[in-house]
Structure formats: C-alpha cells, structure tokens
C-alpha positions as a printed Julia matrix, in Angstrom:
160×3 Matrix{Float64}:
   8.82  50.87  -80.58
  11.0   47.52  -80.63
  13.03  46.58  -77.67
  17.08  46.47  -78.21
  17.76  43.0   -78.7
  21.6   42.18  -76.65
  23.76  39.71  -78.45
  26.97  38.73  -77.36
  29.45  37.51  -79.99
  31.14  34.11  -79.08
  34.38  33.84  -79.82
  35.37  30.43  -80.15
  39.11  31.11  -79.72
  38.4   32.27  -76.28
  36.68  29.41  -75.36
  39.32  27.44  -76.67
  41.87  29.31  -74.6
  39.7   29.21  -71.43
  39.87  25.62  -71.64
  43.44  25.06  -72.49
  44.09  27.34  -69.27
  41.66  25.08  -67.41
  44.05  22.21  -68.65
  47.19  23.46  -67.67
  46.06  24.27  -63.96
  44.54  21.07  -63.07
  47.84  18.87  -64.84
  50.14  21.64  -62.54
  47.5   20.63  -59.79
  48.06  17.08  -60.45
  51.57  16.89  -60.57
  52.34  18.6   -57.49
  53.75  21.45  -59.1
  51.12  24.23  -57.7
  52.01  23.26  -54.41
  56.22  23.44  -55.15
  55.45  27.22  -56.65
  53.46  28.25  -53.78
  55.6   27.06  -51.0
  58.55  28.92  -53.31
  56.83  32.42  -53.46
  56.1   31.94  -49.84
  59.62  31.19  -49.0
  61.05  34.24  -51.81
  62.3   36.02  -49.15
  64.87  33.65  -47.0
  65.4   32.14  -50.5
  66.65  34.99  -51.92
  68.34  35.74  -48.5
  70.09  32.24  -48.65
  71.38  32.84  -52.19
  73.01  37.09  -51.5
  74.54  35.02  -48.62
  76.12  32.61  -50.59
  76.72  34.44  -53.77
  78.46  37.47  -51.24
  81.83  35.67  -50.99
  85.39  36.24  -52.54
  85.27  32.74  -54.44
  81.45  33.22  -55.51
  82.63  36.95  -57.03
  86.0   35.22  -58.3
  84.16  32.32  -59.76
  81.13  34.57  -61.5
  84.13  36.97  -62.89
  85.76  33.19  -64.56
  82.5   32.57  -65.82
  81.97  35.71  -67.75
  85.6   35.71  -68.72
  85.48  32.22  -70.21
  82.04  32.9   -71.83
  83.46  36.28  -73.21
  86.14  33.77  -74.77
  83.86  31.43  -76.09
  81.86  34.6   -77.66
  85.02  35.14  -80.15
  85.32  32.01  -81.09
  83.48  30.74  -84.56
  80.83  28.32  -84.01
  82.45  25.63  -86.33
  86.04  26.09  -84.77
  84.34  25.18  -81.65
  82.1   22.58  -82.72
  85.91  20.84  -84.41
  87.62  21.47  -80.91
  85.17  19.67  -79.06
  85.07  16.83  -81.4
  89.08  16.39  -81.05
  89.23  16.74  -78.03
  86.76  13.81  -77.81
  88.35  11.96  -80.25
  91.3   12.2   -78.3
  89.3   11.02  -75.15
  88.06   7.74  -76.34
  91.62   7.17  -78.13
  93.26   7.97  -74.38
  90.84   5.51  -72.63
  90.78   3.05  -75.83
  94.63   2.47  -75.22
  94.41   2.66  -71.63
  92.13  -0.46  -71.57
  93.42  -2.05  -74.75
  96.8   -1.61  -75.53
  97.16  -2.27  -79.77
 100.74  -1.94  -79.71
 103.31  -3.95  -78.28
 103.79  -5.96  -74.86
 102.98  -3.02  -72.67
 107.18  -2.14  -72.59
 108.27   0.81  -72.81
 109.52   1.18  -76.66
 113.5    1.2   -75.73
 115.98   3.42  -77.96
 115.49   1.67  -81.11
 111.4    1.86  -80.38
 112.59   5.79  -80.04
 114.44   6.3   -83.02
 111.96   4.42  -84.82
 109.4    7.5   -83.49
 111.53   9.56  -84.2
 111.24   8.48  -87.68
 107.68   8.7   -87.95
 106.15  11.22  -90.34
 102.89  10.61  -89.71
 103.18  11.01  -85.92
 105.28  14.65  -86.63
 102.73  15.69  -88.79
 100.15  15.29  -85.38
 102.88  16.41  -83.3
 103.43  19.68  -85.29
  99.9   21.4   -84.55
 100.35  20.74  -80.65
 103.65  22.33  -80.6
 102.51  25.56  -82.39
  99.53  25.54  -79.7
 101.56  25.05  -76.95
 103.98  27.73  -77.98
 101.12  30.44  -78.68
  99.87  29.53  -75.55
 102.94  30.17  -73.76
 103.73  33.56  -75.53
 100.38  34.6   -74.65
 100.51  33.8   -70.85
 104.2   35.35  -70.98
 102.75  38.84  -72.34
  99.86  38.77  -70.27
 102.48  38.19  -66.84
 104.61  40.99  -68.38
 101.38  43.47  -68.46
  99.15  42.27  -65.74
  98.6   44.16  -62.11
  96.8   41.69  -59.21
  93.48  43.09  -59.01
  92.8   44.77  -55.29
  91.92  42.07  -52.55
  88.23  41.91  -52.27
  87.33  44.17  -55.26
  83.19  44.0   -55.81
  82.38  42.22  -58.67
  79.84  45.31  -59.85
C-alpha cells in the first residue's frame, strides 16, 4: 500500500499578512513607539490613578457636565446652519481685525451727530442690524424663562 502523502496548502494572503505584521513592528520599533507603549502599560495603574484624581473634582464634574451640554446643543443643530454660523462668525473676525489694523473709513474720529444721523439713515447697515437684534432678543427671552424655571443643582452633586 502507498504512503499518505502530507501537503500543506500555502496561502499567499497569509504570507502577505505575516509580513505586513513584520513591517509594522520593526517601523513601531524604529520609531520609538514600542518603547512609549510599554513604559505606558507599565505605568496603567498610577496613570489611571493620576487621571480619577484629577477628573474627581467639582470643576472637572462641572466642566464634563458643559461639555455634554454644549455637545447635546450642537447635536440639534443642522449641519449646514452650523457650517453658515461658523463662516459668519469668521467673516466677522477678519472684518473686526481688518478695521482694527486698517481703518477704511474716515480719520479715526468718532463720526459726530451728523456721522450719527447719517447711520441712522443707512438701510443697508439696518438690514445687518435687524438679524442681531432678533438674536439678541431670543436669546434674552430664553435665558429669562430658563431663570424663571431653574432650581441650583445640589452642591457637589456626582456627575453619574
């Protein structure tokens, strides 16, 4: 009778991966990064110690509870509305710091009465004026009826 004859498939992806893996180790090597990770996981513990100790204060707790409130904000608010805010507001930025270092109008005097009537008179800078007044106002009704309905938390409430 014949004898059995063993064969062992190759796969080529695994060799592939074996030497990708062999790759990655010696560029972590390399670069100093093997060593960072190591020390880390040998110093998990006081790290982790370090970080309850700092995060176990009232202004840590106060300032993770404004963090999820302002990203619970940001959750309800359209991507495009956001993406327009944020280029107004830096639009409004560069205008700021444009005029600060380069005034276009006038001597640098303040604009008198007639320079105030004349803004006064000024469609164009009503029409801009008009949305920032309705913002300010909602945001001043809204801070009112949150006063009105609002309790002060209890001092040093956990944060979970």
């Amino acid at each position: 009778m014949s004898a059995l004859i063993h064969y062992q498939h190759a796969h080529p992806q695994e060799a592939i991966a074996d030497k990708e893996l062999a790759d990655l180790i010696e560029a972590l090597s390399r670069h100093g990064i093997l060593r960072f990770l190591t020390a880390l996981t040998g110093a998990l513990p006081h790290v982790g110690l370090i970080t309850a100790r700092g995060l176990n204060t009232q202004t840590s707790r106060t300032t993770l509870q404004n963090m999820v409130t302002l990203l619970s904000a940001l959750g309800h608010v359209p991507p495009q509305d956001f993406s327009r805010f944020v280029g107004a507001v830096s639009a409004a930025t560069q205008s700021v710091e444009r005029e600060t270092w380069h005034p276009q109008t006038g001597n640098g005097e303040p604009p008198g009465i007639t320079g105030a009537y004349r803004l006064l008179q000024d469609d164009a800078l009503w029409h801009a004026l008009g949305p920032l007044l309705d913002g300010l106002k909602a945001f001043g009704e809204v801070l009112g009826a949150a006063r009105a309905t609002e309790q002060p938390p209890p001092p040093n409430e956990p944060l979970l």
